[in-house]
PyMOL Python script that loads the backbone (N, CA, C, O; Angstrom):
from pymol import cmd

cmd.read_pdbstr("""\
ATOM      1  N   UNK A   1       2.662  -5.339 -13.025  1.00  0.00           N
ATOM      2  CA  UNK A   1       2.319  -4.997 -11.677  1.00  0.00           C
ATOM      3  C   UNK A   1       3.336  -5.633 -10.735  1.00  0.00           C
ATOM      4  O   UNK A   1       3.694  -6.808 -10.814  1.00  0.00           O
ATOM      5  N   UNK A   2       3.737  -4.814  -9.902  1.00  0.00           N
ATOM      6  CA  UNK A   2       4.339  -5.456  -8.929  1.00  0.00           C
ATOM      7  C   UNK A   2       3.855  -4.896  -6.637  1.00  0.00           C
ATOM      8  O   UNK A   2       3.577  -3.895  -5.977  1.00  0.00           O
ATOM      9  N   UNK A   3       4.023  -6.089  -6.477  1.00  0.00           N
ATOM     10  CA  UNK A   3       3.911  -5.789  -4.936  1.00  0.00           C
ATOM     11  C   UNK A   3       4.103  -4.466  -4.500  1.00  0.00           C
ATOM     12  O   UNK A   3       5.209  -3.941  -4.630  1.00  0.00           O
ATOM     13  N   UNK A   4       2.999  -3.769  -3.915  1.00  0.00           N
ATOM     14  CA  UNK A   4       2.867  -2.614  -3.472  1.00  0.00           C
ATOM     15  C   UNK A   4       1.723  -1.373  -4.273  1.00  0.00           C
ATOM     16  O   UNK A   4       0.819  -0.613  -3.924  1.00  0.00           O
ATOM     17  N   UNK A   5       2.467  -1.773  -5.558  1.00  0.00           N
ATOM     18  CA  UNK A   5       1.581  -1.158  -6.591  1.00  0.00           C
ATOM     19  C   UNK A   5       0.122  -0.893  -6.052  1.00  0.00           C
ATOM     20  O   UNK A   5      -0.577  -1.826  -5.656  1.00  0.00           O
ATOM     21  N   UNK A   6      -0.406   0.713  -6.054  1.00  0.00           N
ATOM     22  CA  UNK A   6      -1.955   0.878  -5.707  1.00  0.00           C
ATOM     23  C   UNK A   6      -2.576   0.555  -7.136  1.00  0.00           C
ATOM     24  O   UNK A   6      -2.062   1.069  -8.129  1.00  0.00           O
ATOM     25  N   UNK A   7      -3.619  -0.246  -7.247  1.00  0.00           N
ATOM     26  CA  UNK A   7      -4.642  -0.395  -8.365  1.00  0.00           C
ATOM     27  C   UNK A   7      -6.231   0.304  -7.907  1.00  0.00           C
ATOM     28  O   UNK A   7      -6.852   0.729  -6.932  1.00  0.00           O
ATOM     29  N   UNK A   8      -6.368   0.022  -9.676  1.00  0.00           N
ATOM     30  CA  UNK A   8      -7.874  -0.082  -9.508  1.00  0.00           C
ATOM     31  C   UNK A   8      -8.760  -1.117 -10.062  1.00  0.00           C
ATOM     32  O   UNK A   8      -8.269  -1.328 -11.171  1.00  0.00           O
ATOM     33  N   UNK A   9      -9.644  -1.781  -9.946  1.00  0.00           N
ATOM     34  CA  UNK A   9     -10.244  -2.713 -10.910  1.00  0.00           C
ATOM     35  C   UNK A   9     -11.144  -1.839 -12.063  1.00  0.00           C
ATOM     36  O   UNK A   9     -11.989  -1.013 -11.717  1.00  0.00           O
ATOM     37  N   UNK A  10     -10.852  -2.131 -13.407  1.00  0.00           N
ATOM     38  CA  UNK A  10     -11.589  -1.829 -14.076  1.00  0.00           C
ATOM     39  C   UNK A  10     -11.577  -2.747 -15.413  1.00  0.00           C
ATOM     40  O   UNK A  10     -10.654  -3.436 -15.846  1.00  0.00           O
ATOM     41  N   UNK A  11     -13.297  -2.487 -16.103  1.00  0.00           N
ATOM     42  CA  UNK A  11     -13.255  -3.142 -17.235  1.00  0.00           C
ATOM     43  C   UNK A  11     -14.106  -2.794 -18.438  1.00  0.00           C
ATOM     44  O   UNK A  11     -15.082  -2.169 -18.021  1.00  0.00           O
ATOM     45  N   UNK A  12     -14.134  -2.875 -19.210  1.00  0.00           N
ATOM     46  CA  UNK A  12     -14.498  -1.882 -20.153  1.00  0.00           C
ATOM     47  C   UNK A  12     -16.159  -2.967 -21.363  1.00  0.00           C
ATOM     48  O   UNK A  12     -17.100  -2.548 -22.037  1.00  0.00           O
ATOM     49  N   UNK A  13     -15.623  -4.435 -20.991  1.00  0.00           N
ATOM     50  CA  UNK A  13     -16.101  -5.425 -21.223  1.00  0.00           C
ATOM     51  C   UNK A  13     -17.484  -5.630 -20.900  1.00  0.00           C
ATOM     52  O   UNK A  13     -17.797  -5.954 -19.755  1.00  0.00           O
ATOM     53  N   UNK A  14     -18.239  -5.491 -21.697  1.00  0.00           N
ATOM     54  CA  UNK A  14     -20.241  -5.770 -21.286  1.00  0.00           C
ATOM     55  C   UNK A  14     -20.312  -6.783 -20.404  1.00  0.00           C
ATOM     56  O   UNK A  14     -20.760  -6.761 -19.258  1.00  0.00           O
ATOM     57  N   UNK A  15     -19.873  -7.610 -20.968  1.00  0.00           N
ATOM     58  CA  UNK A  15     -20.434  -9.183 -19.970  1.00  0.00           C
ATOM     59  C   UNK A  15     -19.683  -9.548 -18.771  1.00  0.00           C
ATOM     60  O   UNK A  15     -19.522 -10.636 -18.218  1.00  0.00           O
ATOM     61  N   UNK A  16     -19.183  -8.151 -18.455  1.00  0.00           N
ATOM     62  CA  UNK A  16     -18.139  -8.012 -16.855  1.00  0.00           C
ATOM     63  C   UNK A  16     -18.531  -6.396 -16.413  1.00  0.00           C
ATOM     64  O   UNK A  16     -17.777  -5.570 -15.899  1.00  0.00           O
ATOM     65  N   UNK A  17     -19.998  -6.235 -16.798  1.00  0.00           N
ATOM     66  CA  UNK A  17     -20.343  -4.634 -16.477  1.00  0.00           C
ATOM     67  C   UNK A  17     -20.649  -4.730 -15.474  1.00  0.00           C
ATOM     68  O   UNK A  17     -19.908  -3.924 -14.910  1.00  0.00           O
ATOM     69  N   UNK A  18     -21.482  -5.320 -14.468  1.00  0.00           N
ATOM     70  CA  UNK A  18     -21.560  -5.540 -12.928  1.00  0.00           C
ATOM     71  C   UNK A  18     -20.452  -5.763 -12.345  1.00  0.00           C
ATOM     72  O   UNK A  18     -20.496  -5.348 -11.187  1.00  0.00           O
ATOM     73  N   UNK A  19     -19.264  -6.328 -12.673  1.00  0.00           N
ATOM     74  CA  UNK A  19     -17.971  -6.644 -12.094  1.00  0.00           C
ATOM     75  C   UNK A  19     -16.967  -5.439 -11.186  1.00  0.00           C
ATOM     76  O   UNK A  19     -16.123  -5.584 -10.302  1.00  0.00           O
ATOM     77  N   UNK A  20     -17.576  -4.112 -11.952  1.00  0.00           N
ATOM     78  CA  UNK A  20     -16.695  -3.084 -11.607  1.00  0.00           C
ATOM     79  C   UNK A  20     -17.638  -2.762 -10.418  1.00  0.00           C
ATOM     80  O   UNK A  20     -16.909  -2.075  -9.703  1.00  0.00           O
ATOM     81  N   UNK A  21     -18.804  -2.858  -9.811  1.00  0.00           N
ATOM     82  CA  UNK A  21     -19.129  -2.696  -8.497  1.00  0.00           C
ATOM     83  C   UNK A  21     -19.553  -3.641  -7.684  1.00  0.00           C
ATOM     84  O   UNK A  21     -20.588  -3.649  -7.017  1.00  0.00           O
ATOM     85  N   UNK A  22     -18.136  -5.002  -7.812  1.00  0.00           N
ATOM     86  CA  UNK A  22     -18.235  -6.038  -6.980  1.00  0.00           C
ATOM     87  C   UNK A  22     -16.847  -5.605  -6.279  1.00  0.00           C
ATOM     88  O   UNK A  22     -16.377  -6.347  -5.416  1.00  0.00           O
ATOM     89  N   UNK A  23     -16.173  -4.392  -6.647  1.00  0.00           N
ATOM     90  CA  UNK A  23     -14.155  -4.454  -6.102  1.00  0.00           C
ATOM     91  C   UNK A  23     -14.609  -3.063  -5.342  1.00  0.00           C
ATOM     92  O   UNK A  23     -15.267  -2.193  -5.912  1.00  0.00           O
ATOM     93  N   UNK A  24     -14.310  -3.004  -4.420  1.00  0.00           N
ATOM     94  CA  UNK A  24     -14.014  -1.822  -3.601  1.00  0.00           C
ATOM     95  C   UNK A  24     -12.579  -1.303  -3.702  1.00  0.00           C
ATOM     96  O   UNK A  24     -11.672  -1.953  -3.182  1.00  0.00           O
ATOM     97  N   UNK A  25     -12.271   0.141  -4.519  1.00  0.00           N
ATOM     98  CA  UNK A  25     -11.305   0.348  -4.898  1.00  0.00           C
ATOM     99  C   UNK A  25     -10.202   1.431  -3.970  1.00  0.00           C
ATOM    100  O   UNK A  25     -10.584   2.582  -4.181  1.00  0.00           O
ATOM    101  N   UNK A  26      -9.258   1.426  -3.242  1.00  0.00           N
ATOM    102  CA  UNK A  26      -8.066   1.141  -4.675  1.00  0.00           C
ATOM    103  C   UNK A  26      -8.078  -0.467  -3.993  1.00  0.00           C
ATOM    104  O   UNK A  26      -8.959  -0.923  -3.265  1.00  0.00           O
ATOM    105  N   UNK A  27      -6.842  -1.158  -4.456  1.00  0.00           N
ATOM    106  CA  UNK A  27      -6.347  -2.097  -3.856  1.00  0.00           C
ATOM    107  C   UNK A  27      -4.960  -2.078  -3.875  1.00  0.00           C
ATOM    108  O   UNK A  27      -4.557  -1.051  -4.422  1.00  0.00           O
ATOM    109  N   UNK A  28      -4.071  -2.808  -3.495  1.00  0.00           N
ATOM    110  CA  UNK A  28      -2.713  -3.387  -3.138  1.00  0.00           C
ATOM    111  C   UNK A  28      -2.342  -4.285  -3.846  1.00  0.00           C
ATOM    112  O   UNK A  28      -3.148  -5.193  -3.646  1.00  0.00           O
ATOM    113  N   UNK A  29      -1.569  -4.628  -4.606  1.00  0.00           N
ATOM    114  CA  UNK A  29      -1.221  -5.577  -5.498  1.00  0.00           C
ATOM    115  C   UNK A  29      -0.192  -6.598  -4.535  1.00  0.00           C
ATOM    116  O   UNK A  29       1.016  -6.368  -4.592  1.00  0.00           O
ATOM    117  N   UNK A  30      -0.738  -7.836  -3.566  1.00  0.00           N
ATOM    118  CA  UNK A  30       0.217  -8.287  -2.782  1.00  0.00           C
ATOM    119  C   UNK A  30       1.182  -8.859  -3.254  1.00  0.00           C
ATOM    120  O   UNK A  30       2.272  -8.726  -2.698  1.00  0.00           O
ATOM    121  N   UNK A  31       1.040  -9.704  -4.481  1.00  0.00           N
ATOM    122  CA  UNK A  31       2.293 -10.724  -5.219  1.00  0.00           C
ATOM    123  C   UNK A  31       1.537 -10.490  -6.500  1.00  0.00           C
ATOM    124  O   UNK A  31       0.445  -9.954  -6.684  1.00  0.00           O
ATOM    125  N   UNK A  32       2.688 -11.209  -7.619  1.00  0.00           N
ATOM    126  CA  UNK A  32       2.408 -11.536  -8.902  1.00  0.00           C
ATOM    127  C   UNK A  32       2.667 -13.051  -8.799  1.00  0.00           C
ATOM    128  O   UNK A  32       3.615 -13.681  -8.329  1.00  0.00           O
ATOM    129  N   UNK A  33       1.946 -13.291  -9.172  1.00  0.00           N
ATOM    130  CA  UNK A  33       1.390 -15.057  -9.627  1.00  0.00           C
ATOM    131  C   UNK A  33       2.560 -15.646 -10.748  1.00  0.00           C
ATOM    132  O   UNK A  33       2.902 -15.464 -11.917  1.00  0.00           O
ATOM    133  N   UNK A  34       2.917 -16.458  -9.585  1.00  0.00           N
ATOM    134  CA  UNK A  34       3.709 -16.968 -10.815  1.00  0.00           C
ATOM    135  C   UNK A  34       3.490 -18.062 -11.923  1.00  0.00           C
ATOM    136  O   UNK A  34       2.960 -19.145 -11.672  1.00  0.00           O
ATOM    137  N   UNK A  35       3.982 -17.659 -13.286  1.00  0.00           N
ATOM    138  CA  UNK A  35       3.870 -17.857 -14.198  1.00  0.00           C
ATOM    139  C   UNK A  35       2.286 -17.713 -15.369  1.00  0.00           C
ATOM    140  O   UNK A  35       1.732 -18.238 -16.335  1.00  0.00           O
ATOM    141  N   UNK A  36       2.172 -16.508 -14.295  1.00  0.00           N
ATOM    142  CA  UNK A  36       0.937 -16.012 -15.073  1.00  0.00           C
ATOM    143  C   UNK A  36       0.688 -14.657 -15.355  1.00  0.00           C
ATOM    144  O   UNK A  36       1.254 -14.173 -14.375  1.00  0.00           O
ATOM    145  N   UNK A  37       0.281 -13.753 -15.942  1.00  0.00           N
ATOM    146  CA  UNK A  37       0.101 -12.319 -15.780  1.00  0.00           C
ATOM    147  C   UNK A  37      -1.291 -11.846 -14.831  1.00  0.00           C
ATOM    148  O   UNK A  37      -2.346 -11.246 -15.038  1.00  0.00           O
ATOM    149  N   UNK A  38      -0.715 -12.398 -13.867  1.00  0.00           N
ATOM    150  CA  UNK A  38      -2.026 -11.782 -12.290  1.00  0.00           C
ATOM    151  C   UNK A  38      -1.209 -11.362 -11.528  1.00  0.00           C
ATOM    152  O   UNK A  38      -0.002 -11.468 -11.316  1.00  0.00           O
ATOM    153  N   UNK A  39      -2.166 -10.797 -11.094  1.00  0.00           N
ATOM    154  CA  UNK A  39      -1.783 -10.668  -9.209  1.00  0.00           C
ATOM    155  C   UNK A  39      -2.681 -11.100  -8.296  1.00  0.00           C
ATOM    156  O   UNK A  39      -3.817 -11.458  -8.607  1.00  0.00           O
ATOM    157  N   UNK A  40      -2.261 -11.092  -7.198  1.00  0.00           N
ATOM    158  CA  UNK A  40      -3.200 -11.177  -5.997  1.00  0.00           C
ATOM    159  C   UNK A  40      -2.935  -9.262  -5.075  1.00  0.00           C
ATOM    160  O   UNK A  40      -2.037  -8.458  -4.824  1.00  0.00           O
ATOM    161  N   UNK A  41      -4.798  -9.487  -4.867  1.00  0.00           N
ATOM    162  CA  UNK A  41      -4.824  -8.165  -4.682  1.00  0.00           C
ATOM    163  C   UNK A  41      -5.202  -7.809  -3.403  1.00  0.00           C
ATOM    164  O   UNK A  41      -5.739  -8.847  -3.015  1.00  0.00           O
ATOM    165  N   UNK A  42      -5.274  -6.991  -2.466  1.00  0.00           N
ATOM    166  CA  UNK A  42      -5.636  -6.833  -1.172  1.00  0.00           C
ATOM    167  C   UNK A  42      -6.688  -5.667  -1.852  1.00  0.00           C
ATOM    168  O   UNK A  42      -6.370  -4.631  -2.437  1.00  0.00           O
ATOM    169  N   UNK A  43      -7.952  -6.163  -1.587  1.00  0.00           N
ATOM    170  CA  UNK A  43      -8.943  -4.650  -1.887  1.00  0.00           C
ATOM    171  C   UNK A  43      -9.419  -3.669  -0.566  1.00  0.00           C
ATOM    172  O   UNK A  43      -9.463  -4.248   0.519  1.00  0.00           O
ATOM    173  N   UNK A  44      -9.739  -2.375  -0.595  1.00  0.00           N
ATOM    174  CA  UNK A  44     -10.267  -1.313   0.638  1.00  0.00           C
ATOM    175  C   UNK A  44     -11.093  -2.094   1.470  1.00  0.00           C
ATOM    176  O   UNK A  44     -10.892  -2.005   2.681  1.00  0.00           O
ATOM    177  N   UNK A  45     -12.050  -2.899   1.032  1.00  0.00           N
ATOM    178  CA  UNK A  45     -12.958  -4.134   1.850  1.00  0.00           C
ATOM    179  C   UNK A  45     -12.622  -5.408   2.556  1.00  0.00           C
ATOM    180  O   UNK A  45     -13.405  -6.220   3.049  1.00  0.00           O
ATOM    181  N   UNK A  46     -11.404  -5.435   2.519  1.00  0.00           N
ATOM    182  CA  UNK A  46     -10.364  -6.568   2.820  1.00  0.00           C
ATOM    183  C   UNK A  46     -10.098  -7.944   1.883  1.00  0.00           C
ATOM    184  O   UNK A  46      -9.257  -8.827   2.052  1.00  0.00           O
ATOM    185  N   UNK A  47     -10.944  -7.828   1.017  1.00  0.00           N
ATOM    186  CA  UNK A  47     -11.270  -8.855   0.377  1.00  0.00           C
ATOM    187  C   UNK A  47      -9.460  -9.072  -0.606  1.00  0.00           C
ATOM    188  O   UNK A  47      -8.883  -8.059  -1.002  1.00  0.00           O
ATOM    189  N   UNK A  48      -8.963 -10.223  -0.793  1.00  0.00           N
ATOM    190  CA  UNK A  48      -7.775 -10.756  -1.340  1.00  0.00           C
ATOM    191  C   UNK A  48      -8.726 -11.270  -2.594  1.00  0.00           C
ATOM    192  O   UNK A  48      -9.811 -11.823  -2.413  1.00  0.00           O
ATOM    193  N   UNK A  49      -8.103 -10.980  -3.997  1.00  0.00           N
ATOM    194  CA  UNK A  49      -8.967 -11.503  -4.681  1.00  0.00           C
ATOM    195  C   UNK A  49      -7.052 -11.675  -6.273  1.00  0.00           C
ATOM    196  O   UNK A  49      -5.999 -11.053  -6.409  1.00  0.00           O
ATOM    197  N   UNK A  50      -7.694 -12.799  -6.960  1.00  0.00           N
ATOM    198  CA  UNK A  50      -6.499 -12.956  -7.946  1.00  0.00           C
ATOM    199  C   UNK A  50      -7.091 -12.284  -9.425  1.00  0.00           C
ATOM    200  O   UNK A  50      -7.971 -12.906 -10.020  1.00  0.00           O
ATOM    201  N   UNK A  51      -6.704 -11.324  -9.841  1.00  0.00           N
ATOM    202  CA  UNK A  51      -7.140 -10.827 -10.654  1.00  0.00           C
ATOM    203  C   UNK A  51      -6.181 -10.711 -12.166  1.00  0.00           C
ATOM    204  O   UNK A  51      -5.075 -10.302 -11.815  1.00  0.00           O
ATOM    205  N   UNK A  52      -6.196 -10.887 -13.480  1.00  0.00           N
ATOM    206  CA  UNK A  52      -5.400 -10.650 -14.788  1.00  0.00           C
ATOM    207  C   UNK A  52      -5.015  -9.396 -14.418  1.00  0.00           C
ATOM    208  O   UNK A  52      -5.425  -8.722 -13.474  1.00  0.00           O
ATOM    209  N   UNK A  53      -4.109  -9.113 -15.324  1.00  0.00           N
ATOM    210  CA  UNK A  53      -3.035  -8.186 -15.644  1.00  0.00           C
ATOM    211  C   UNK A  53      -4.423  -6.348 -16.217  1.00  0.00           C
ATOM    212  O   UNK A  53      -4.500  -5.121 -16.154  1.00  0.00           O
ATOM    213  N   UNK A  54      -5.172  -7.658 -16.719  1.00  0.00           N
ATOM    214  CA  UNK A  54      -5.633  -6.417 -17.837  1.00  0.00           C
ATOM    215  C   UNK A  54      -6.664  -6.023 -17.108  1.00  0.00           C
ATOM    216  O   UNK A  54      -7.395  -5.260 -17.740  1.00  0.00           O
ATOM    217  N   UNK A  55      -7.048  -6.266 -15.911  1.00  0.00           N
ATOM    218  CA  UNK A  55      -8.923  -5.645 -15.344  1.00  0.00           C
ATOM    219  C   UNK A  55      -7.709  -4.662 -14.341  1.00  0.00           C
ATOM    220  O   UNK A  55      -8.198  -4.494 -13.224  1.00  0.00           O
ATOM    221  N   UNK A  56      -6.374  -4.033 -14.454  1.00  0.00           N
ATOM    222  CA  UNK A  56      -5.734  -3.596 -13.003  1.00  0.00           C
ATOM    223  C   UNK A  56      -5.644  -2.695 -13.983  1.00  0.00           C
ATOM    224  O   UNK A  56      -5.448  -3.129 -15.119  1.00  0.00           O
ATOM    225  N   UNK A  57      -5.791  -0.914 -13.725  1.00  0.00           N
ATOM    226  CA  UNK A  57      -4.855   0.046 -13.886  1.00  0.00           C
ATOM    227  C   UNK A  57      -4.511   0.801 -12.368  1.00  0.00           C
ATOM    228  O   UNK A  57      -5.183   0.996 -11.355  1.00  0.00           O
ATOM    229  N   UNK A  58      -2.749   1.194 -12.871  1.00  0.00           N
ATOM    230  CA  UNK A  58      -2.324   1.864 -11.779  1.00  0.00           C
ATOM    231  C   UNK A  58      -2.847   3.275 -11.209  1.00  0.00           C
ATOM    232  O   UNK A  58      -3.559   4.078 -11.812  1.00  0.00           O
ATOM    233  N   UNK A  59      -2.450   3.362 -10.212  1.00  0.00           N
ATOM    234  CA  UNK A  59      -3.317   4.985  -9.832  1.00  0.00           C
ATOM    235  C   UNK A  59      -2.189   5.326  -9.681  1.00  0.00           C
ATOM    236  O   UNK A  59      -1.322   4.678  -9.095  1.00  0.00           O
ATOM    237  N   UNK A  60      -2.032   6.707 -10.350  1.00  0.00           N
ATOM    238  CA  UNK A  60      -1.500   7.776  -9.515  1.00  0.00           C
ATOM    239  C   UNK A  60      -1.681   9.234  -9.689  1.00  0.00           C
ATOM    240  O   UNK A  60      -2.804   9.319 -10.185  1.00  0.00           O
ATOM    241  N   UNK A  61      -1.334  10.102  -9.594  1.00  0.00           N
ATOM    242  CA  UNK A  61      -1.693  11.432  -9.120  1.00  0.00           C
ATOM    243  C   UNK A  61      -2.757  12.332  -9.937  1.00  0.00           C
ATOM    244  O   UNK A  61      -3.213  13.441  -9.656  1.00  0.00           O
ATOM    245  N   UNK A  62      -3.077  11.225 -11.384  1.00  0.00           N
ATOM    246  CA  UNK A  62      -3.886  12.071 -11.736  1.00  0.00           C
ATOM    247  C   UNK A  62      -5.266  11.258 -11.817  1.00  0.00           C
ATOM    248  O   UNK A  62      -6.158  11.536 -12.618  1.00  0.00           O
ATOM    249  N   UNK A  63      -5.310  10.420 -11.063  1.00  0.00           N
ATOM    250  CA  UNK A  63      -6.405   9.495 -11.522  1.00  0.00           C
ATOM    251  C   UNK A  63      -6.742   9.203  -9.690  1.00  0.00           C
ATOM    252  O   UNK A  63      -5.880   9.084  -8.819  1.00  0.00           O
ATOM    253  N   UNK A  64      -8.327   9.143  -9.495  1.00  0.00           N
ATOM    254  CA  UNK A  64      -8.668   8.930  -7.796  1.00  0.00           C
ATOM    255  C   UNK A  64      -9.287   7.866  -7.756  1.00  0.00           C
ATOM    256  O   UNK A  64     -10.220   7.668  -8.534  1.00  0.00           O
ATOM    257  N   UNK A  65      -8.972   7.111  -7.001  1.00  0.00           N
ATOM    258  CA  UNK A  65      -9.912   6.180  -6.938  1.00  0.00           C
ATOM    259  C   UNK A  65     -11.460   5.679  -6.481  1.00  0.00           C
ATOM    260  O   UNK A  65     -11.836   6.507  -5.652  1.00  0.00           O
ATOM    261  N   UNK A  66     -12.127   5.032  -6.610  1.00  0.00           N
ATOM    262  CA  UNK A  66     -13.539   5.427  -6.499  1.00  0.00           C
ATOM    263  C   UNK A  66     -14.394   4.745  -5.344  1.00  0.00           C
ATOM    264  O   UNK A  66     -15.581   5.035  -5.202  1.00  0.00           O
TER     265      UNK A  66
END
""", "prot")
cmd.dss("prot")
cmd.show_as("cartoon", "prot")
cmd.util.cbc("prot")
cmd.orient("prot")
């Protein structure tokens, strides 16, 4: 991920099944964290939140966000 990048939060994980309607989607990927595989994210709700590499897929033209 890099700065700019539109995301979405998602996770596929049981014991993070409420998690996917705590992110108001898409978001903004503001920076990548260094020396880690995150980012920090700007979400539709304003909320800045630091999220792994692996709960982000990218959007684009064939995928909407929710």
């Amino acid at each position: 991920m890099k700065p700019g990048d539109l995301v979405n939060f998602h996770t596929d994980a049981w014991v993070f099944e409420r998690a996917n309607d705590r992110y108001q989607n898409p978001g903004i990927v503001l920076r990548k964290l260094r020396g880690k595989d995150a980012s920090e994210v700007l979400w539709a709700d304003g909320r800045i939140t630091k999220e792994h590499f692996s709960y982000l897929r990218l959007v684009n033209n064939d995928t909407q966000a929710r």
